[in-house]
C-alpha positions in Angstrom: 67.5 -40.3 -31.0 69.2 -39.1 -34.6 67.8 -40.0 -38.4 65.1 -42.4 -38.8 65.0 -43.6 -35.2 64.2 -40.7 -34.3 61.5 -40.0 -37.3 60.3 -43.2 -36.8 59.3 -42.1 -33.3 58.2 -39.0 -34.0 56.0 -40.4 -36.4 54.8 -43.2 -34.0 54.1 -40.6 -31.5 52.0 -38.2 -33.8 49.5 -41.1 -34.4 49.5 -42.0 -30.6 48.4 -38.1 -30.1 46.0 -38.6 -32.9 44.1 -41.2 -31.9 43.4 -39.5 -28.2 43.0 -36.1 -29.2 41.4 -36.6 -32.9 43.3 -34.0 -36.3 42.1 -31.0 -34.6 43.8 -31.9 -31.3 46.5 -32.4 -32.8 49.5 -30.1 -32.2 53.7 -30.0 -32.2 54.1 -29.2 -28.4 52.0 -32.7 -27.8 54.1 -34.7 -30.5 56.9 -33.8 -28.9 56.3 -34.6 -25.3 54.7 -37.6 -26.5 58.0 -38.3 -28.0 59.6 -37.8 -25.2 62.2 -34.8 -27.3 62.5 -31.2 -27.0 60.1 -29.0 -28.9 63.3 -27.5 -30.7 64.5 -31.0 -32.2 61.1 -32.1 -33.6 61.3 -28.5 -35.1 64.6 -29.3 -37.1 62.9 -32.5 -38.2 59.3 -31.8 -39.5 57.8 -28.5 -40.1 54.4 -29.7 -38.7 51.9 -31.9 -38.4 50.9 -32.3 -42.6 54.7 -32.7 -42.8 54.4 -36.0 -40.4 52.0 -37.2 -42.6 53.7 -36.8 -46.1 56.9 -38.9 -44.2 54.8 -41.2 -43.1 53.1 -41.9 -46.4 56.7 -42.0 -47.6 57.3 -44.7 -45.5 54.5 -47.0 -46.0 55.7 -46.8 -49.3 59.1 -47.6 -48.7 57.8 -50.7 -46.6 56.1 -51.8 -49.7 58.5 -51.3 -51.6 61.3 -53.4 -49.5 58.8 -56.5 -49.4 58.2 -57.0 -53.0 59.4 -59.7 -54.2 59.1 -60.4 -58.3 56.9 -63.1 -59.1 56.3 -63.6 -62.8 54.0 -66.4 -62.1 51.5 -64.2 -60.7 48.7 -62.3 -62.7 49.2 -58.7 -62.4 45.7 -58.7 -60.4 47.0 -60.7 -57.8 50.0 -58.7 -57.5 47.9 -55.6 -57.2 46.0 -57.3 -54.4 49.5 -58.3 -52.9 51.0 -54.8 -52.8 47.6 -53.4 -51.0 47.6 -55.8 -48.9 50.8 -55.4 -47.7 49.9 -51.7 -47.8 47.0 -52.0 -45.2 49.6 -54.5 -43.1 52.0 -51.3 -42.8 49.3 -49.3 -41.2 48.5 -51.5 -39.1 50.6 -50.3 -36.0 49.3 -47.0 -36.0 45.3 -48.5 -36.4 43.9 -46.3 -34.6 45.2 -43.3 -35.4 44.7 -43.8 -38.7 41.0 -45.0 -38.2 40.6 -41.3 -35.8 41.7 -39.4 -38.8 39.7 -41.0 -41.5 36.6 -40.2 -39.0 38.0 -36.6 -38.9 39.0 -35.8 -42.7 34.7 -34.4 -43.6 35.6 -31.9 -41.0 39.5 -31.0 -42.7 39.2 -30.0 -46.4 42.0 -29.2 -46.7 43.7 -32.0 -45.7 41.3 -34.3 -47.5 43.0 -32.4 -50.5 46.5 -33.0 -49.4 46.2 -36.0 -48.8 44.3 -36.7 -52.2 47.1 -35.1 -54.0 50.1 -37.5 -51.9 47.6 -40.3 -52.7 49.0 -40.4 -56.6 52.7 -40.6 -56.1 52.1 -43.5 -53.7 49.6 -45.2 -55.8 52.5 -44.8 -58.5 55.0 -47.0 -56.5 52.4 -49.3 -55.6 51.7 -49.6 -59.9 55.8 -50.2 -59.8 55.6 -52.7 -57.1 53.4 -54.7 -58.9 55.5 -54.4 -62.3 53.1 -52.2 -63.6 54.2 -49.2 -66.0 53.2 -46.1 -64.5 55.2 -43.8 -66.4 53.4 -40.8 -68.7 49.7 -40.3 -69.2 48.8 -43.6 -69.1 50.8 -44.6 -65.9 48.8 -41.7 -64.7 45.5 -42.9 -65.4 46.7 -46.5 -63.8 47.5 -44.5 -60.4 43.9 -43.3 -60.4 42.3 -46.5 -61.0 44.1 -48.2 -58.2 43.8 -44.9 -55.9 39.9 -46.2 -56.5 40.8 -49.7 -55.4 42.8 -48.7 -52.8 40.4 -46.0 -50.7 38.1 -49.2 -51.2 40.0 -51.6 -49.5 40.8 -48.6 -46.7 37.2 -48.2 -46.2 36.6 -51.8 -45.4 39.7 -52.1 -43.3 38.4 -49.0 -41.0 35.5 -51.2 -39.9 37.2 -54.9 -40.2 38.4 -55.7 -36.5 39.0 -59.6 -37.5 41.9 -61.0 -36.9 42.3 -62.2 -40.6 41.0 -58.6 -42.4 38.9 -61.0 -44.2 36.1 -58.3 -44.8 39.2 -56.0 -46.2 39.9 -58.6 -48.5 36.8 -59.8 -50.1 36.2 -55.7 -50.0 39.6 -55.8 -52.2 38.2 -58.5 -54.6 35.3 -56.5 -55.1 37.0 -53.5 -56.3 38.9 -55.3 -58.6 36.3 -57.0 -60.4 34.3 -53.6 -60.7 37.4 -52.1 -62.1 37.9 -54.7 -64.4 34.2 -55.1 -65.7 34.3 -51.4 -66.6 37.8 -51.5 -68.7 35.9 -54.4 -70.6 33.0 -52.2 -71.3 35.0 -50.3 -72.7 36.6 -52.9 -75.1 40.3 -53.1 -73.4 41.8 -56.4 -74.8 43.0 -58.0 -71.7 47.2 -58.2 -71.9 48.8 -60.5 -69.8 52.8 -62.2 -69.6 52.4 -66.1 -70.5 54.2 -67.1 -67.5 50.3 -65.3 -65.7 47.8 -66.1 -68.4 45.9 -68.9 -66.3 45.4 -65.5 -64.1 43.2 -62.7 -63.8 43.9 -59.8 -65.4 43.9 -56.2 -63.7 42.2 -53.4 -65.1 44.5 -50.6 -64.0 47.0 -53.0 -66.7 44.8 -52.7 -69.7 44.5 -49.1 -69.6 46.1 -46.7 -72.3 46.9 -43.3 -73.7 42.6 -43.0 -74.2 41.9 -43.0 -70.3 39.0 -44.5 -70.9 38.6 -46.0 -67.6 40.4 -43.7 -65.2 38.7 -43.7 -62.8 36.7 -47.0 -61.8 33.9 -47.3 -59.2 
């Protein structure tokens, strides 16, 4: 295995390890036999196992990112609930991994900070996927209202088994109406292309240099 075949793998295989052994099971001697590589080649690809995770955030971002496809017809709100969507649907594979860790992150700190930190970047492509600005202060302050949204919808998807993540979604709704009830209590006039107006608007849209309503519960 060579480039992303082989990180692809790897990847696959640290979640696989994951979900048996739970985050504090976790180490490089079991990702690589679970691999099926030598100990030395997962060496010269990650440095360890918080390494696997920033790549793999990387990549559920890329995967995003490749199935966007511009819609001007759409409200920005319902192409914030597109990209998370599609977000959730690219962790999909690795459920249960993903699901082990979020049971064992009270128990890592400082993980729960790492991955609060990689959480902003991401959230920043996902503003981008949706045609949101998130340049500057502001596009800052748009990345933490959607990180919001976003752990949310993650919470609801960690206990939806149905086939149709319905829960997820109405959970997803719900965010975004919060969010957008508290940028109108704080009188942000809603801005939204022609082509969308018979739409909703999104909150994390209407916010400006103020940061009034970073961060939305």
């Amino acid at each position: 295995m060579t480039g992303a075949t082989s990180s692809d793998a790897i990847i696959s295989a640290f979640w696989r390890v994951l979900a048996d052994r739970g985050w504090h099971g976790v180490t490089m001697r079991g990702i690589a036999a679970e691999a099926g590589i030598p100990l030395a080649e997962l060496r010269r690809s990650f440095d360890g196992p918080q390494a696997i995770l920033a790549a793999h955030g990387r990549t559920v971002d890329a995967a995003v990112l490749e199935g966007t496809v511009d819609d001007p017809s759409a409200s920005a709100r319902d192409r914030l609930f597109d990209v998370l969507m599609r977000r959730l649907d690219a962790l999909q594979p690795d459920r249960a991994g993903v699901v082990r860790l979020m049971h064992d992150l009270p128990t890592a700190p400082l993980l729960a900070l790492q991955l609060s930190t990689q959480m902003l970047p991401s959230m920043a492509w996902m503003l981008e996927a949706a045609g949101l600005d998130a340049t500057g202060p502001s596009g800052l302050l748009r990345a933490k209202g959607l990180g919001t949204v976003w752990l949310a919808g993650l919470r609801a998807w960690e206990k939806d088994e149905s086939a149709d993540l319905s829960a997820t979604m109405a959970a997803l709704d719900r965010a975004l109406d919060r969010a957008d009830r508290i940028a109108r209590m704080f009188g942000f006039a809603p801005r939204e292309p022609a082509a969308a107006s018979a739409g909703h608007t999104s909150p994390i849209e209407t916010l400006d240099e103020s940061g009034a309503a970073a961060d939305p519960v």
